[in-house]
C-alpha positions in Angstrom: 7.0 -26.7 -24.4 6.8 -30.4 -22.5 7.3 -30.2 -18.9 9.0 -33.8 -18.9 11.4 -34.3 -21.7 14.1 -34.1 -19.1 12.5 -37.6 -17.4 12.1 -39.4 -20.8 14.6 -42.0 -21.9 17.2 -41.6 -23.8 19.7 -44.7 -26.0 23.4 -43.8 -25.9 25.3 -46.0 -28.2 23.4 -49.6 -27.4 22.5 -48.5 -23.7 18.9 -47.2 -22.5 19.1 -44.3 -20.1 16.0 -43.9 -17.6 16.0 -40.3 -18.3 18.4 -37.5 -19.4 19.5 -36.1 -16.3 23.3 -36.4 -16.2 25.6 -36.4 -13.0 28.4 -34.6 -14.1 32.1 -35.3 -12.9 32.6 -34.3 -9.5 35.9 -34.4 -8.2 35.4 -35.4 -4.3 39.1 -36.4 -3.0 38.1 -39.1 -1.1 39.6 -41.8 -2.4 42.2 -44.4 -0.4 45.4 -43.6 0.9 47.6 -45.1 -0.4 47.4 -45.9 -3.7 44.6 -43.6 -4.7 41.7 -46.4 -4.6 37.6 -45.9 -4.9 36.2 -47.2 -1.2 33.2 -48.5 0.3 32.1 -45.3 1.0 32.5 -43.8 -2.4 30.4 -47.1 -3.6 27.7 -45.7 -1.3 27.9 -42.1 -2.5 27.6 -43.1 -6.5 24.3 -45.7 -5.6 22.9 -42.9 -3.7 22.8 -41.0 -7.1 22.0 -43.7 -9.5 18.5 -42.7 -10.3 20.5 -40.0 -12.7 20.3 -41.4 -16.0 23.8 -41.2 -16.5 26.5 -41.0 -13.7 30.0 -39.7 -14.8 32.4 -40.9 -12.5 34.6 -37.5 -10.7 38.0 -37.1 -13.1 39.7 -40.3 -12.7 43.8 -40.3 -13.4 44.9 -42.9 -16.3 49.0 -43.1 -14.7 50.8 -41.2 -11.7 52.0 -38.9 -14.2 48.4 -37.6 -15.1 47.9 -36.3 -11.7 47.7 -33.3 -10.3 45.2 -33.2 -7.2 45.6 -35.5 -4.3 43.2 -38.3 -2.5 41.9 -38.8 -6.6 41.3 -41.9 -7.4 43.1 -43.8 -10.3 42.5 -46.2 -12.8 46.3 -47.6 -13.5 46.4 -50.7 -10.9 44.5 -53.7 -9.9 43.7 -52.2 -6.9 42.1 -49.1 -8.0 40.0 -51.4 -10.7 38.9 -53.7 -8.3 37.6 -50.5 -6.1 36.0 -49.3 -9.5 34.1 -52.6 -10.1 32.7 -52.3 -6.6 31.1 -48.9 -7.1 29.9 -49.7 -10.5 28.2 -52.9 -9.2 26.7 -50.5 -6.6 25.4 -48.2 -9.0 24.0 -51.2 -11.2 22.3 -52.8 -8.4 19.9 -49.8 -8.2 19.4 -49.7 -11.8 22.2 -46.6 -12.5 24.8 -46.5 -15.6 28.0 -45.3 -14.7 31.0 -43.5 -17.4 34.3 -43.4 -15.7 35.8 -40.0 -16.5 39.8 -40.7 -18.4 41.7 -38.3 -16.7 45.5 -36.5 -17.7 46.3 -33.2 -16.0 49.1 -32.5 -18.1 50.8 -29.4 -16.7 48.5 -28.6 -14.1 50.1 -30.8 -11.4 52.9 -30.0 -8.8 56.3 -32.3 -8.5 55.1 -33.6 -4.5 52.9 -35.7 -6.7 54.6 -37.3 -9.6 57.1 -40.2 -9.1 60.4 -39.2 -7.9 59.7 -35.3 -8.2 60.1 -35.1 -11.3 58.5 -31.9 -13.4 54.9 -32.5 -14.8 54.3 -32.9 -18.9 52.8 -31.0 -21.4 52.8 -30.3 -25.1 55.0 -26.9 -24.1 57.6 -26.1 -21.5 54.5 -23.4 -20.3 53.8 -23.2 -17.0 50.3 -22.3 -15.8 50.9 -19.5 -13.4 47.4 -18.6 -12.5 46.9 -22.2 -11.3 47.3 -24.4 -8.3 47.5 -27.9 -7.7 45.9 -29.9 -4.5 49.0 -31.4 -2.4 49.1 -33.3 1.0 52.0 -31.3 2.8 54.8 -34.3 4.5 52.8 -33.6 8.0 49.2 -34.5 6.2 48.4 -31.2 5.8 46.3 -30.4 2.4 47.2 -27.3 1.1 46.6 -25.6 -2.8 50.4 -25.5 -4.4 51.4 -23.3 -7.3 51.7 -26.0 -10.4 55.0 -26.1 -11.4 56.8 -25.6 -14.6 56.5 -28.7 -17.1 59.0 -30.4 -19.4 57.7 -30.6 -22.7 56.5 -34.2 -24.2 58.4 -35.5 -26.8 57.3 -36.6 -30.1 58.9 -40.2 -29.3 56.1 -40.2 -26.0 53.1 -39.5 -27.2 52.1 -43.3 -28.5 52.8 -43.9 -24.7 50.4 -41.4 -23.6 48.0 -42.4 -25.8 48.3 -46.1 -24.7 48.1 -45.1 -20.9 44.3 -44.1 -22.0 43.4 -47.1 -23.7 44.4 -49.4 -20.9 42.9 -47.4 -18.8 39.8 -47.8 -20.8 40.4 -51.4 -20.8 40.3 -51.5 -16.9 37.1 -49.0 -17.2 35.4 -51.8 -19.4 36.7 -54.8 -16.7 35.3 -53.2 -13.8 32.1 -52.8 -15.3 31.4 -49.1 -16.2 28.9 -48.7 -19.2 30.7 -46.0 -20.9 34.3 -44.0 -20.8 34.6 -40.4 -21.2 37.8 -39.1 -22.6 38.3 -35.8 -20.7 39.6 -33.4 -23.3 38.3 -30.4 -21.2 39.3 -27.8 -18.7 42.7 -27.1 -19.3 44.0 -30.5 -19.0 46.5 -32.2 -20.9 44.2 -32.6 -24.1 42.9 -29.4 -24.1 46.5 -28.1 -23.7 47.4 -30.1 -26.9 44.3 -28.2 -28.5 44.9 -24.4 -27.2 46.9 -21.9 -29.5 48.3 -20.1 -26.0 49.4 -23.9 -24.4 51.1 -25.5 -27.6 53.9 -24.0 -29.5 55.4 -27.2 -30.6 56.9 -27.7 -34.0 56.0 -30.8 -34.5 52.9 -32.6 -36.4 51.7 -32.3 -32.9 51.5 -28.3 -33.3 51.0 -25.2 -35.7 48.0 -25.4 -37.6 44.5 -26.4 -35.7 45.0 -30.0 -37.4 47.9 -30.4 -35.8 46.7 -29.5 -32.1 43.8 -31.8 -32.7 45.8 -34.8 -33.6 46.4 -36.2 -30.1 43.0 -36.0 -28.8 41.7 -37.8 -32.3 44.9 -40.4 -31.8 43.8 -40.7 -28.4 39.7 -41.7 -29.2 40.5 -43.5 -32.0 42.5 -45.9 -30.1 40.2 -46.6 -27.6 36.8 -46.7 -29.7 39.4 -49.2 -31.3 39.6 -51.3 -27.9 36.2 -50.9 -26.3 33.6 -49.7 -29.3 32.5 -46.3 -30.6 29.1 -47.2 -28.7 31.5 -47.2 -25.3 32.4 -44.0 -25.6 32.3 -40.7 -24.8 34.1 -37.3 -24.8 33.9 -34.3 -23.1 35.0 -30.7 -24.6 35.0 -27.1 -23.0 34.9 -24.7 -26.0 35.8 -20.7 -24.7 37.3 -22.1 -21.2 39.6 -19.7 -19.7 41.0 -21.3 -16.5 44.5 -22.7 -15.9 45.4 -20.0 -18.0 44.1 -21.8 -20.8 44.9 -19.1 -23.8 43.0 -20.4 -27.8 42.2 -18.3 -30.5 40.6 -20.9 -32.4 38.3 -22.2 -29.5 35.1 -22.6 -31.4 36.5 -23.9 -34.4 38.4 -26.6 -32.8 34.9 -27.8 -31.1 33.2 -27.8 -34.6 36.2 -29.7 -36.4 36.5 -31.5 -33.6 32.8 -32.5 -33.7 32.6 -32.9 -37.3 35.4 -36.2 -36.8 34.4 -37.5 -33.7 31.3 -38.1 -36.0 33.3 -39.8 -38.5 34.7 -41.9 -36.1 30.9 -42.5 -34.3 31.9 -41.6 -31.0 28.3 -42.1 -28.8 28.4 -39.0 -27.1 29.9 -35.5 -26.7 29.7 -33.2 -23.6 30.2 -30.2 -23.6 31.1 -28.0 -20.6 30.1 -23.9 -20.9 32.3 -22.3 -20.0 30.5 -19.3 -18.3 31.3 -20.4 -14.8 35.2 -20.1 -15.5 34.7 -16.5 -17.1 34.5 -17.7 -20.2 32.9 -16.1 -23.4 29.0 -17.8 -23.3 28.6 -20.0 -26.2 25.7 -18.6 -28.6 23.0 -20.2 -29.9 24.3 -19.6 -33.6 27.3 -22.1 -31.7 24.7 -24.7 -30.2 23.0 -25.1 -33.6 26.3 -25.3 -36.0 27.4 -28.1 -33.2 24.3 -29.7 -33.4 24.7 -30.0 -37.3 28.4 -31.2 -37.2 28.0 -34.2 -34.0 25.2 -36.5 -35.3 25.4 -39.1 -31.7 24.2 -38.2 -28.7 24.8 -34.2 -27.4 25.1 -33.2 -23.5 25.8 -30.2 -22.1 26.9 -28.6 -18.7 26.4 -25.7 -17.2 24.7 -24.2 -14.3 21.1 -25.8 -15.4 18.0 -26.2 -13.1 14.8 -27.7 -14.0 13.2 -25.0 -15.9 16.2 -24.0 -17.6 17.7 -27.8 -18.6 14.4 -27.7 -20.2 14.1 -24.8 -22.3 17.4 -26.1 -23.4 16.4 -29.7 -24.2 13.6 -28.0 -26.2 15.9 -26.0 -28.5 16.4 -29.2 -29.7 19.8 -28.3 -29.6 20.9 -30.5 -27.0 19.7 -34.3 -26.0 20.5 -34.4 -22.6 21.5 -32.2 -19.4 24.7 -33.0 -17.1 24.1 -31.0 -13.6 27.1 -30.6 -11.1 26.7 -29.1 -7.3 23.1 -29.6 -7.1 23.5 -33.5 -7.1 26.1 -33.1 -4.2 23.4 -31.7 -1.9 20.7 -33.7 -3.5 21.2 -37.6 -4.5 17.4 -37.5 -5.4 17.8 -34.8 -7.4 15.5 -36.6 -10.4 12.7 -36.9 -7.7 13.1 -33.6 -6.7 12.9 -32.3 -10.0 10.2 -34.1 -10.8 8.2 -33.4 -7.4 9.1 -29.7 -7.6 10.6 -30.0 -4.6 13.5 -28.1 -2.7 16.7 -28.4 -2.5 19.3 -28.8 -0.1 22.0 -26.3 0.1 25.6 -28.0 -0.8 27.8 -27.1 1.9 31.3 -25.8 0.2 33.5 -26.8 3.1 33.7 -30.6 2.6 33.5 -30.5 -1.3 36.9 -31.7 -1.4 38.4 -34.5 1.1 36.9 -36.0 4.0 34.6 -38.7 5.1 30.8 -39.3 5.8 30.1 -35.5 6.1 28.8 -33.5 3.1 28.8 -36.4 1.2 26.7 -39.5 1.9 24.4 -37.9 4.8 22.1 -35.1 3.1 19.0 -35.7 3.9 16.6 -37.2 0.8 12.8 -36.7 0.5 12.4 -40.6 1.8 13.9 -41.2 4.9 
């Protein structure tokens, strides 16, 4: 087995990767207040990373109405573009790439965060029970909040929904990113759409798995129509449980799924395991059939380290390797992998929302 595939280069689409280490989307909560905008300081955080080959921005909201966690940035004004186009020039300046991660909660949102109170959307009037929401309380305290029941899209909406993602890929491409990933993962609005236990519409919108797919392919059609299949990405969670995310037909969504984002020659899919969120493991009988059906370039998440990304990489089942917490704690996590070197230990407390701390001052092997 090679000890270095993980440091070779890698082509998405028509852009060269220095290696294929991945920094997967890591929501922070530290964007401006108000108006949800990316920061100096966040600019500084994403440079400090950029010898990753790929950096995937944290989950980025497309409209108000897609969110459903406080002190996240956006991607729906001038304002929060031109904060974009500051961190991506960061990133670029020390040689990074940068996706910026298209982001609708759906139902998993509380009404203290959408405009005027109203109830949050989703394919289903279904609210998820088991799942919270991040809200600022009126006297700025942050506090988790039950997500409350949604309204059920209608059929007349969803063109709208889908054009909120295309211009929010069309501000993506504007401020500079090198890629978008369409977030069709972890229980939010997409995946919703997709899940047998989420979506009981009656429309061509529900029923059969054709049906539940049809949003997510409406949505990456339009904006590989915009911005170029070579622009874009997508990222799928196959056998997540969380947010009381319920589908029957889990697997063989992923592999229809994969078989026409193909067709359409979308550059890259990434997938998230979903062993972290109790999920059912994905097999290697799995890895291989998704391998055959999604001929661009295949990521996958999920708990990796050195050793283990790989093993994985050497399956040949995967091209590259997205790694979460450990590049919170480590912004030179490529060097330290590469040096055999430890690691620093991310501290949990300021994960989400804050300043300085637990975010730009971990210590790196040069000083």
């Amino acid at each position: 087995m090679s000890a270095d595939k993980l440091f070779t280069p890698i082509t998405i689409g028509k852009t060269t990767l220095a290696n294929r280490m991945v920094m997967a989307p890591l929501t922070r909560s530290r964007a401006s207040q108000p108006g949800d905008v990316p920061t100096e300081m966040n600019a500084i955080y994403y440079a400090q990373r950029a010898s990753a080959g790929l950096i995937i921005s944290e989950a980025t909201n497309i409209t108000n109405q897609g969110k459903g966690y406080s002190l996240t940035p956006g991607i729906y004004t001038d304002a929060q573009e031109a904060g974009w186009k500051n961190v991506v020039a960061a990133v670029h300046a020390k040689g990074g790439k940068m996706a910026l991660q298209l982001w609708h909660v759906g139902r998993i949102s509380n009404r203290a965060l959408q405009e005027n109170g109203v109830a949050p959307v989703a394919p289903s009037a279904i609210q998820a029970v088991k799942s919270t929401s991040f809200v600022i309380l009126p006297d700025g305290t942050p506090t988790r909040a039950p997500c409350d029941a949604p309204r059920a899209l209608e059929t007349a909406e969803l063109p709208g929904i889908v054009a909120d993602y295309v211009a929010a890929a069309e501000r993506a491409m504007r401020a500079g990113f090198d890629f978008v990933e369409i977030h069709a993962a972890n229980g939010y609005l997409l995946q919703q759409f997709m899940a047998t236990g989420s979506n009981k519409r009656s429309d061509q919108y529900g029923g059969n798995m054709e049906n539940r797919a049809r949003l997510v392919l409406e949505v990456v059609e339009a904006v590989v129509a915009k911005v170029g299949a070579d622009k874009v990405g997508i990222r799928l969670s196959p056998n997540f449980v969380a947010h009381d995310i319920i589908d029957d037909e889990a697997e063989a969504m992923a592999m229809y799924l994969a078989a026409e984002f193909s067709r359409i020659g979308v550059a890259y899919l990434h997938i998230a395991e979903p062993d972290w969120a109790g999920g059912q493991p994905l097999s290697d009988t799995f890895r291989a059939d998704l391998r055959q059906q999604f001929k661009g370039v295949l990521m996958t998440c999920g708990g990796y380290n050195a050793e283990t990304a790989e093993a994985r990489l050497a399956s040949g089942t995967v091209d590259a390797i997205a790694f979460g917490r450990p590049f919170i704690a480590n912004a030179d996590l490529v060097a330290r992998y590469q040096q055999g070197a430890a690691l620093n230990t991310p501290d949990q407390a300021t994960f989400y929302g804050g300043a300085e701390a637990g975010y730009t001052d971990y210590p790196t092997l040069v000083a």
